[in-house]
C-alpha positions as CSV (number, residue, x, y, z in Angstrom):
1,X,-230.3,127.3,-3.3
2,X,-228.6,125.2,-0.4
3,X,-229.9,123.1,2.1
4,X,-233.2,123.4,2.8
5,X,-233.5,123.8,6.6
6,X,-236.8,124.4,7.1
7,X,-237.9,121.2,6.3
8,X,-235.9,118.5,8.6
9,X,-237.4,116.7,10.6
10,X,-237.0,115.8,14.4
11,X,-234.6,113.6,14.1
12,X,-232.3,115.2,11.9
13,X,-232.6,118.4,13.4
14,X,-231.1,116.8,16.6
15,X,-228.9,114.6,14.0
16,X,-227.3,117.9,13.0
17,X,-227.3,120.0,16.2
18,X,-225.0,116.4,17.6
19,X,-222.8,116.6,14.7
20,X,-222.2,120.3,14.7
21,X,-221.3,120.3,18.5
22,X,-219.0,117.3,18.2
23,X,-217.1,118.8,15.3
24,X,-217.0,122.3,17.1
25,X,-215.4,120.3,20.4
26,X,-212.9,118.7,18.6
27,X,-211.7,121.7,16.5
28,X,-211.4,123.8,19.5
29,X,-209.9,121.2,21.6
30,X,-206.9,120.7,18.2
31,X,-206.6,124.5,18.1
32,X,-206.2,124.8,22.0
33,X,-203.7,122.1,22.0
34,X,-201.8,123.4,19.3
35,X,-201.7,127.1,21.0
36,X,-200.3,124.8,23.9
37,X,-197.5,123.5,22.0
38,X,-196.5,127.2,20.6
39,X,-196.6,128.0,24.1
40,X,-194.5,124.8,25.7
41,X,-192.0,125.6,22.6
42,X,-191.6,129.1,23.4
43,X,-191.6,129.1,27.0
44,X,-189.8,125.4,27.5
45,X,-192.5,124.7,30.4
46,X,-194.8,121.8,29.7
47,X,-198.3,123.0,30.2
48,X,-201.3,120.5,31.0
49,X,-203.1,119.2,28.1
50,X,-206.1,118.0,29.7
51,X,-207.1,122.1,30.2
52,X,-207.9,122.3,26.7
53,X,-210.6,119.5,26.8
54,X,-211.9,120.9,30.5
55,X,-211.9,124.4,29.2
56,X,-211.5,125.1,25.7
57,X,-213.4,121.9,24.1
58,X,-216.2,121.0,26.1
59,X,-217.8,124.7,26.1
60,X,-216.9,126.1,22.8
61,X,-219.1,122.3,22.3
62,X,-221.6,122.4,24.9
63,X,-222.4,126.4,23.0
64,X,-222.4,125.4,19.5
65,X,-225.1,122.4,21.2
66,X,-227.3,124.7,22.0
67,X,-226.8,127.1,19.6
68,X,-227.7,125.5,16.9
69,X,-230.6,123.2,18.9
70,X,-232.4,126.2,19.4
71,X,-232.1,127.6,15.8
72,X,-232.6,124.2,14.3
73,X,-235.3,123.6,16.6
74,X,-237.1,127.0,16.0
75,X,-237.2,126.1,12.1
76,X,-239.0,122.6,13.0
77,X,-241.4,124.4,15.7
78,X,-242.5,126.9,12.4
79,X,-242.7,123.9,10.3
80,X,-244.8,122.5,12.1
81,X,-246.8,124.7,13.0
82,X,-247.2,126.1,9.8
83,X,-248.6,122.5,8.4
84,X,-251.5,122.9,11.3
C-alpha cells in the first residue's frame, strides 16, 4: 500500500526531490512571513521581509533538497543494484 518508492526511476527521483524542496521553501518562506506580520502587529515596527526568503526559505529548501535526494537516491542506488 502507497507509493511505491523503490521503483522510480532517475528522473523522477530527481523529479520529486525538486518538487519537495520547492514546496518546503515556499511553505516556510509563507509561515516566516506570517510570524512577521504577528510580529509588525504586535510590536508596530515593520520588520524586513526579504529575511524570511534569505533565512527561513532558502535553507529549510536547500535541507529538504538534500534530504530527500539522498533518501530518494539511496532507493534508486538498491534498485539498481539489486536488478545486476
Amino acid at each position: 500500500m502507497g507509493i511505491p518508492l523503490g521503483d522510480l526511476g532517475l528522473f523522477a527521483t530527481l523529479l520529486i526531490s525538486a518538487a519537495l524542496g520547492f514546496a518546503a521553501f515556499f511553505a516556510a518562506t509563507f509561515c516566516a512571513i506570517i510570524s512577521l506580520l504577528f510580529y509588525k502587529m504586535g510590536t508596530g515596527r515593520m520588520p524586513d521581509f526579504t529575511l524570511t526568503y534569505k533565512w527561513v526559505g532558502l535553507p529549510v529548501g536547500i535541507a529538504v533538497l538534500l534530504v530527500t535526494l539522498a533518501y530518494l537516491g539511496t532507493l534508486w542506488v538498491k534498485q539498481k543494484l539489486r536488478k545486476n
